[in-house]
Each structure stands twice: as structure tokens, then as C-alpha cells.
N, C-alpha and C positions, 0 to 999 in steps of 0.2 A: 271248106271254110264255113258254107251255110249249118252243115250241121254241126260241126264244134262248136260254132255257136246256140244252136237249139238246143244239145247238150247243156251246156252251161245256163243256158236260162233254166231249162228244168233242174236243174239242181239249185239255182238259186231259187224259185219258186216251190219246190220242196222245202228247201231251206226253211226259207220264208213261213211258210205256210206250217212247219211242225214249231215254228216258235212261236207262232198266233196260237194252235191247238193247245198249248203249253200253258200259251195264258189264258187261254179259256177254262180250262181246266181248275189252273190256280183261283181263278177270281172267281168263278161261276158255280162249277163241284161243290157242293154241299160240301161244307168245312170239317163237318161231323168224320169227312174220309180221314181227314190229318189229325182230329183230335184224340188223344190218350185215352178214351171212356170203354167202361166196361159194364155190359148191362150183365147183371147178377143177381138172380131170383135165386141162390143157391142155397142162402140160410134164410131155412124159416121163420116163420115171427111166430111165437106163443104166446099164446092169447090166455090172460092171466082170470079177467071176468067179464064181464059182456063191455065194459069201460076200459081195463088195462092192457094192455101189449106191451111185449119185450120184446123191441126189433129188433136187438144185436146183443151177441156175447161178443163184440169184437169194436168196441166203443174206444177211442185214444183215453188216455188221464183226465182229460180236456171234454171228454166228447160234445158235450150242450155249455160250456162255457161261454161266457161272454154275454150277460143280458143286454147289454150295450149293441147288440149287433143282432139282427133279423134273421132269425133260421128258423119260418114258417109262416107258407104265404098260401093265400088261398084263390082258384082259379074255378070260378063257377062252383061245383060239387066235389073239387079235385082239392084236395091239400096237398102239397111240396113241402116236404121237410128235410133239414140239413143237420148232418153231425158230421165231427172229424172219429173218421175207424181207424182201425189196425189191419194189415196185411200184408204179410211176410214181413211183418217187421220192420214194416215204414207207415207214416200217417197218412191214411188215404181218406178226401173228403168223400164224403157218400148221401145223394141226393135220392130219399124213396116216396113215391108216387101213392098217396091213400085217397080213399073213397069215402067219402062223409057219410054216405048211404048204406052202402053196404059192410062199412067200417074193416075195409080191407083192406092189406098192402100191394098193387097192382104191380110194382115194378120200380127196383131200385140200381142205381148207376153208381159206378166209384172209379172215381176220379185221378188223376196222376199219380200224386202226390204234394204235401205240404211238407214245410221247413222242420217245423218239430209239434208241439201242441199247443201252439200260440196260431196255429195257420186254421182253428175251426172255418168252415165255408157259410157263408152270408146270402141269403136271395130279398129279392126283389121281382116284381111282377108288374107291366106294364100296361098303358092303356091298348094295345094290341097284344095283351097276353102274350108277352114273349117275355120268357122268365131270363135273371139276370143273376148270375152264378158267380161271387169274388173268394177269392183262397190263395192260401199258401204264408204270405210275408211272416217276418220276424225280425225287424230293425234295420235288414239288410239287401232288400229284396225288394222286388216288383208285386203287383198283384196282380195274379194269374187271373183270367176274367174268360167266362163262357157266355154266352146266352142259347135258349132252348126253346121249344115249340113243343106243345101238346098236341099230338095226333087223336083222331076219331075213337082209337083205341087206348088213350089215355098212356101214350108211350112219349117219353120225350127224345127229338131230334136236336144234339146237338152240336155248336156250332163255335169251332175255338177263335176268340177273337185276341187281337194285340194285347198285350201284359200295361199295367197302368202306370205315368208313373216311374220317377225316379228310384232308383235301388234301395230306399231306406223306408220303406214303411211296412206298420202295423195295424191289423183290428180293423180291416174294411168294411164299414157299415153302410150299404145303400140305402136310402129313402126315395121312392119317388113319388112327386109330384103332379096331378093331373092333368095341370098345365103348362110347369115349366120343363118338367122331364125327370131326369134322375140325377139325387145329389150323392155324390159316395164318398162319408169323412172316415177321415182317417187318422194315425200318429204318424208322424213324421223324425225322424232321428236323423242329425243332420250330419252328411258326411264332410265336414269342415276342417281344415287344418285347424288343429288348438287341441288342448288336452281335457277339456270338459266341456264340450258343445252342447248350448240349450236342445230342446227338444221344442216339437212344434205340433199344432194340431189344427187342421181344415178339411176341405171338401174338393172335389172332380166334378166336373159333369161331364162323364165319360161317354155320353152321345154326340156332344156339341164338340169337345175337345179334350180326350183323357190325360192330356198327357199338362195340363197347366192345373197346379195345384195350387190353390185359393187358400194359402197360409193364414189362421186365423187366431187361434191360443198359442201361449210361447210360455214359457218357464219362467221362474224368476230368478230361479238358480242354477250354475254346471251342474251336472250329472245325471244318473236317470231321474225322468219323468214320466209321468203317466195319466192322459186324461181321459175319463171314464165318464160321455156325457150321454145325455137322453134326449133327443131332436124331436122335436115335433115341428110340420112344417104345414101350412093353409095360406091358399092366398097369394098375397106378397111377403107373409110373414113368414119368418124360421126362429123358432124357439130354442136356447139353448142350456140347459141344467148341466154343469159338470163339479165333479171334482177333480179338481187339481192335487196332483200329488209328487212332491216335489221336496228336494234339500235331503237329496239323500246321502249317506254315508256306507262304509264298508259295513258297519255295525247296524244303522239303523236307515229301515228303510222308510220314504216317507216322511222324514221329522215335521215337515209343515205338510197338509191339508189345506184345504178352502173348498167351500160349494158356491159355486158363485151361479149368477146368472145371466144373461146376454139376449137379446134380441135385435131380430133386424125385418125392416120395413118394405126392403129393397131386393128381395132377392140375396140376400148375402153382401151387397155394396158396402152398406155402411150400418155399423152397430151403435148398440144405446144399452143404458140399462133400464131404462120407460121410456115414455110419450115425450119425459121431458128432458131428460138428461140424456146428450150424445158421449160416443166414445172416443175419445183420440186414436184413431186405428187406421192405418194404412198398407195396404197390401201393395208392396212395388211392382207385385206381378212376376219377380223371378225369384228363384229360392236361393238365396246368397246370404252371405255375414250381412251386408246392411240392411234385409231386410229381417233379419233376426233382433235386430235390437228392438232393447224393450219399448221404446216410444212409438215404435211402428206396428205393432200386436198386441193383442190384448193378455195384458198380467192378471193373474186372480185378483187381485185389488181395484182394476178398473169397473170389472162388474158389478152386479149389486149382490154384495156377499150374505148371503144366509146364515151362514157357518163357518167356523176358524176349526181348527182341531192339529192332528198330529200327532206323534209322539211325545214332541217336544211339550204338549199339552195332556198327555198321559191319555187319549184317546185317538180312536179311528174313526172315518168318516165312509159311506158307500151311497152314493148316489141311485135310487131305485124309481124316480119316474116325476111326471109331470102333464100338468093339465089347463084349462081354462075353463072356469065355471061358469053357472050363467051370467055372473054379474061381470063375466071377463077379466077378473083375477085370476093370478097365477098359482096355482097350488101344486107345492115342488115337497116330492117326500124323500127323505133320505135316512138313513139308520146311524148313529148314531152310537159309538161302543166303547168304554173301558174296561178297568179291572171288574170295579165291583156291581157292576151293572153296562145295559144295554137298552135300548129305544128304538123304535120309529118315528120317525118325525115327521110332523105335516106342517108345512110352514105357507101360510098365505098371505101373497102381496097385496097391499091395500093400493090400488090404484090412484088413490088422493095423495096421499104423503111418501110412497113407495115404501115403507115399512113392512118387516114381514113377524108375524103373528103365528107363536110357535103351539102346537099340543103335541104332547105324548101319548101316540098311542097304547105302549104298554101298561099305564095305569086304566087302560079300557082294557085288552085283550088279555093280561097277564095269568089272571086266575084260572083259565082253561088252561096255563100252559103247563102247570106242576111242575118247578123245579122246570125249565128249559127256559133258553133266552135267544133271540134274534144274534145270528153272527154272518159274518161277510164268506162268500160271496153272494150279495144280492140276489134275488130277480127283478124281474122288472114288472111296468104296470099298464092296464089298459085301461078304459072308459070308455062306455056304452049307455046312453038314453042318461039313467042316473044311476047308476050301477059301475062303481070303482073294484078293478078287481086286481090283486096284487100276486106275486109267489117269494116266496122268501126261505129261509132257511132257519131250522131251530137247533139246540144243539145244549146237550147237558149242563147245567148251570152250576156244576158242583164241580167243575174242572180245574183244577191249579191253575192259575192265570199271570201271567208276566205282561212285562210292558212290549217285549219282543215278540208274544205271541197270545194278543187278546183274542182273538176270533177263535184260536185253535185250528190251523188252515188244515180242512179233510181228515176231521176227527172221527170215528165209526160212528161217534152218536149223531150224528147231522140226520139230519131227516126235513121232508119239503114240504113245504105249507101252503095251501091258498088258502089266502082270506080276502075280506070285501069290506065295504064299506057302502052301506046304504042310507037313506034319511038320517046321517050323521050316528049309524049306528057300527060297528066295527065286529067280525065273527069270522073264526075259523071254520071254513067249511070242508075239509079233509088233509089228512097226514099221512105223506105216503113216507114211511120209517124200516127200516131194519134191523134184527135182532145182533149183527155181528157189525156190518158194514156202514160205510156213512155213503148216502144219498144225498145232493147234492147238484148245483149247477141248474136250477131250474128257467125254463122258459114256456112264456105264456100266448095264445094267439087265440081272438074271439072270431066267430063271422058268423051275425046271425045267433040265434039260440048254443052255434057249435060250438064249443070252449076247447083246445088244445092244448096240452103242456107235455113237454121233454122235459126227462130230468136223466140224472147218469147215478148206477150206484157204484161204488169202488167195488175191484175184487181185494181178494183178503192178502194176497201178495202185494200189494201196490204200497210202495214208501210212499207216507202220509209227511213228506215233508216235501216241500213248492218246488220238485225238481220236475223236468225233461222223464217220461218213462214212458216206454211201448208197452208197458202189461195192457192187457186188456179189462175192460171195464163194459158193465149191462146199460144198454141206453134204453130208454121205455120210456113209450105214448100214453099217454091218460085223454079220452076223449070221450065226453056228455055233455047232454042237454045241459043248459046252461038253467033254466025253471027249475029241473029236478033237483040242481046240487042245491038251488039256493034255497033251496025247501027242507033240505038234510039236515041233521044234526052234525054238531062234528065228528067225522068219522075218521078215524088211523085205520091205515092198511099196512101192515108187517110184511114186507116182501124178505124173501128167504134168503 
């Protein structure tokens, strides 16, 4: 009987003890064991001039879309850059490792996969340098979420964590904070019994608690929406530039526009459009029909509107960035586009009266452009010391133009622009263009003298109309001294 018994203890004490080892293993095991990544040094990057690189022939439709969203962060002498690829004929995000110094590609990772070419991948980088990797969504979905570590060797370790987040969002943008942590906004598409459910747009703080979404823009009208903003966040403050895009139809998408603008004092609690005027907004904290109505969110009419447009007003509207000068005014720029013409817009709030105060920059820049005009899709913008620096897109100004299709969305003639703006002077300081293809989707990232920009060029099979496509597309680095370029004349670079 004694040993039947002893027996049986050792088997419950095995027992025991492989289901502890089990979850040692789960919790403790370097996560990196479970997660889907593939380190792939396999395609070369060719190196175009001592300045350009072509990191991939295998770039999605999409590859650098999205200026709205951060896909290039920098970590001491290390830069981290993000596009959504192609492989085997699925969209894989692809995260590769460069070196400011020795301006080389050290090592690149690719990742699961994403839903179709709306799931481009977002970083962020922490005050413990632990980079913050979001991907995948598309209306319908979670956002798949990694974080990573930079080894001695400039490799990263990483590490798959919980997906964010209700099944319906899109465009995960992180920002983080110094000291409050990391904000990740995003669209929201609501899964609601009803046959035209607004749409909604807020923030995560995926540290503190991913999974409560801080519902904050809402729509004014059923069907799709789409808010395309630019956050700047210091402080207690969060800055907020969006356009609102909304009232759509089978026929036309977009009919209303608005650029409106929002800030908050609080962390995100409570918003205003200035110092003086609050907003009526209430987040209930759970994402349901009541809190979707409009008295509880903010509608493009509550903030302080910059811009009206749409279709229904025979233009388009593309929000392209925002700042604070020294006088602590807000200066919010956006493009601006019809049939017979197009603009940049610099619009600044007068802090006393909250009025904003428009110039056009094309009647500054236009004469260098010959025949070309600013078209959507944006880039976005940075600021440094006094030195405003933008990327944008140009594009044949001789184009037959409708009300359906002002911008020309992914015409060959696109080609990508940075310009700046200094002592209230305005200049193109290079054109990266091609002879068949449209270039296109640019994104810009400063640190230091370093200056970064992605852009993607189409291949020549790719259908130039706003659909879902695996062909592949060239994605390419542009990276210099920030002195040298602003010293240049403007220069176009003809990529083949």
C-alpha cells in the first residue's frame, strides 16, 4: 500500500511539475520562439548614388503609403524602416535595419502577413529602446503588434505580443510619449447591427491597457469614412489636424471634406478647439451605439474648421502636417485640389481671436514646377530648429481632369518632391521622377543633420486604378546630410 502510494505521488509530482515547466516556458521563453518572423538578408539593396538605395523589387501597391502613420524611427546611429512587401503572393510587412554611418542595410525581417495593402506596418521606439512594430488591419481585424530589441550587433529580437483591440480597425499609427508612454490611433469601423454604421476614430495606450479604445472622431454621416490626421503630442498636450472624409456614395466618394482641428490639455480627457472654447465630447469608455452618437464625439463641425471642401464643392482636401511656432500658434498645412488648379496651404491660428490666416504656397513655388501641380497622396512634414521640411507629390498638369478623378490616383507622371520652407522662404530641393513609371507615397524622417525619405515607384504592370494588387513595386531610401541638400539647387533624379 506504502508504495502505491509513493507511486502515485510521483506521478502527481511529475504531473505537477511538467505543467509548471510548461508555463515557464510560455511566459518566460523569449517569445521570438512563437513569433512568425523571418530574418532575410536575401535581396540585395542597390545602391543607386552615394545618397539613393533601392531596397526592394518586391514592394506591395501600397508599399510607403500612408504619411499619416510612422514608418521610420531612429535608435542611436541605427535607423528602423518599415514597408508592406510581396511574397509568394501575400502582403508581408518588412522591417530593415540601416546604419547612418556606414549607410548600409545590416538586416531585414518579414513578418506574417497583412490583410491586403491597407495593412502597411507602423514603428515606434521607446524610452528603453524597445521598438514597437503594429500591422495587418483592414476594417475587419485586430492589430497584430510586435515589439523588438536591438542587439550589440544591430539584430533585432523579437517578441510577439497580444493582437489590439476589437476586430474592426484600420491605419495604426503609434506615437510615443516621453512621459506618458505610447498613444496608437487609429479608424475604427463599427461592427453594429444597422445598415450604415458611422465610423469612428481614437487612440490605445497599448502599455497601460490595449485593449480600451479612447473613441474620439465620429462621422456625420452612414457609410464609409475616413480620417487622415497628423498628432503631434508634448507635454500634456495632443495636437490634432485631420481631415474628415465622409458622405459617401456608390458613385462618389468623399462628397463632404473638412480639415478641422482639436486639442487636448489633458492627455486626451477632454478636448477644445483653443485656450477658450471646450468641446462637448464624451467618451463612455465602451464602444457601443450610444456611444456613437453624435453629441458624445467629436463631428468635423465641433472643431475649429480650417477648410470645407469635397466633391460636392468640386474639390479635394489632403491634410499634410502641423506645428507650433515660436509665438505658439498653430500652423496646419494641407493641399488643397480641383479641376483647374491645385495649392498648398499654410493656414495659421491666431491665438487671440482663433482665426486662421490662409497663403498659398503655389503662387511661391509654382514657376520651378513647369507645367506640374501638387496631387494627393500627400506626404507629411517635419520641423527642426527653423527649418520646415515637407514631401509631397507632383504630377503632369496637362492631364484631363474630372470631378471623379482630380488627383489622378497613380498616374506614371507622379513623381516626389521635397521642399522646405525657411526665413518664410519656400524651395524645391530635389525630384526623384521617372521616365515611364509614377513615384509616389513618400515619407520623410529627420535626426540630426540625417534626413530619410521612402518612397515607392509603380511597376509598369500595376492597374493605376485604387484597387487591392500583389504586383510588385521598387521601394527606395533617399538619405543625406541635411546642410548639403539645403545648399543644392533643385535637382530631379530620373529613376529608370
Amino acid at each position: 500500500m506504502k508504495l502505491i502510494t509513493n507511486i502515485n505521488s510521483k506521478k502527481i509530482i511529475l504531473i505537477v511539475s511538467t505543467i509548471i515547466l510548461i508555463l515557464i516556458i510560455v511566459k518566460i521563453w523569449p517569445r521570438q520562439f512563437f513569433c512568425p518572423t523571418t530574418d532575410d538578408n536575401s535581396e540585395s539593396v542597390i545602391k543607386i548614388n552615394e545618397d539613393l538605395f533601392l531596397l526592394s523589387t518586391k514592394g506591395s501597391s501600397r508599399a510607403t503609403a500612408y504619411a499619416n502613420i510612422s514608418k521610420v524611427i531612429f535608435i542611436d546611429s541605427i535607423c528602423v524602416i518599415s514597408w508592406l512587401g510581396i511574397d509568394e503572393g501575400k502582403f508581408k510587412p518588412v522591417v530593415a535595419v540601416y546604419d547612418l554611418k556606414t549607410k548600409k542595410v545590416i538586416n531585414r525581417y518579414i513578418f506574417d502577413e497583412s490583410f491586403d495593402n491597407h495593412g502597411v506596418p507602423s514603428l515606434a521606439v521607446d524610452n528603453e529602446k524597445i521598438i514597437h512594430l503594429f500591422y495587418y488591419p483592414h476594417s475587419a481585424h485586430k492589430i497584430k503588434y510586435k515589439t523588438g530589441k536591438l542587439t550589440t550587433n544591430n539584430e533585432i529580437i523579437w517578441e510577439c505580443q497580444e493582437n489590439i483591440g476589437d476586430p474592426n480597425l484600420t491605419y495604426p499609427n503609434p506615437i510615443f510619449h516621453k512621459d506618458k508612454g505610447l498613444f496608437l490611433f487609429a479608424r475604427k469601423t463599427p461592427n453594429i447591427p444597422g445598415p450604415n454604421p458611422l465610423g469612428s476614430y481614437g487612440f490605445f495606450k497599448p502599455v497601460k491597457d490595449k485593449n480600451v479604445f479612447n473613441d474620439l472622431l465620429i462621422s456625420s454621416t452612414s457609410g464609409y469614412a475616413a480620417f487622415s490626421s497628423r498628432v503631434l503630442i508634448s507635454n500634456e498636450k495632443i495636437q490634432l489636424l485631420t481631415r474628415y472624409h465622409e458622405n459617401s456614395s456608390k458613385n462618389f466618394s468623399g462628397q463632404t471634406q473638412t480639415i478641422s482641428y482639436i486639442e487636448s490639455q489633458d492627455n486626451g480627457v477632454n478636448w477644445q478647439i483653443d485656450n477658450k472654447n471646450k468641446i462637448n465630447y464624451q467618451d463612455k469608455g465602451v464602444w457601443n451605439w450610444e456611444n456613437l452618437k453624435l453629441n458624445n464625439l467629436i463631428t468635423s463641425n465641433k472643431g475649429s474648421i480650417i477648410d470645407k471642401g469635397g466633391l460636392e464643392k468640386g474639390n479635394v482636401l489632403s491634410v499634410i502636417g502641423l506645428y507650433n511656432d515660436n509665438l505658439k500658434n498653430v500652423n496646419a498645412f494641407y493641399l488643397k485640389e480641383d479641376i483647374s488648379d491645385s495649392k498648398i496651404v499654410e493656414a495659421i491660428r491666431n491665438n487671440k481671436n482663433g482665426y486662421w490666416e490662409k497663403s498659398y504656397i503655389n503662387n511661391l513655388i509654382y514657376p520651378q514646377l513647369k507645367g506640374q501641380r501638387f496631387v494627393a497622396p500627400t506626404g507629411n512634414l517635419i520641423v527642426q530648429d527653423s527649418i520646415i521640411l515637407f514631401s509631397g507629390v507632383l504630377q503632369d498638369d496637362t492631364i484631363k481632369r474630372d470631378i471623379k478623378s482630380i488627383s489622378q490616383w497613380g498616374h506614371k507622371s507622379n513623381s516626389v518632391v521635397l521642399l522646405t520652407k525657411e526665413k518664410n522662404k519656400y524651395k524645391i530641393l530635389i525630384e526623384f521622377t521617372s521616365s515611364s513609371n509614377c513615384v509616389w507615397f513618400p515619407y520623410i524622417k529627420l535626426k540630426g543633420n540625417n534626413l530619410v525619405l521612402i518612397f515607392t515607384k509603380k511597376s509598369e504592370d500595376i492597374n493605376l486604378s485604387n484597387v487591392d494588387t500583389t504586383n510588385e513595386t521598387e521601394v527606395f531610401l533617399f538619405h543625406t546630410k541635411l546642410d548639403e541638400l539645403l545648399n543644392k539647387k533643385h535637382e530631379k533624379l530620373i529613376l529608370l
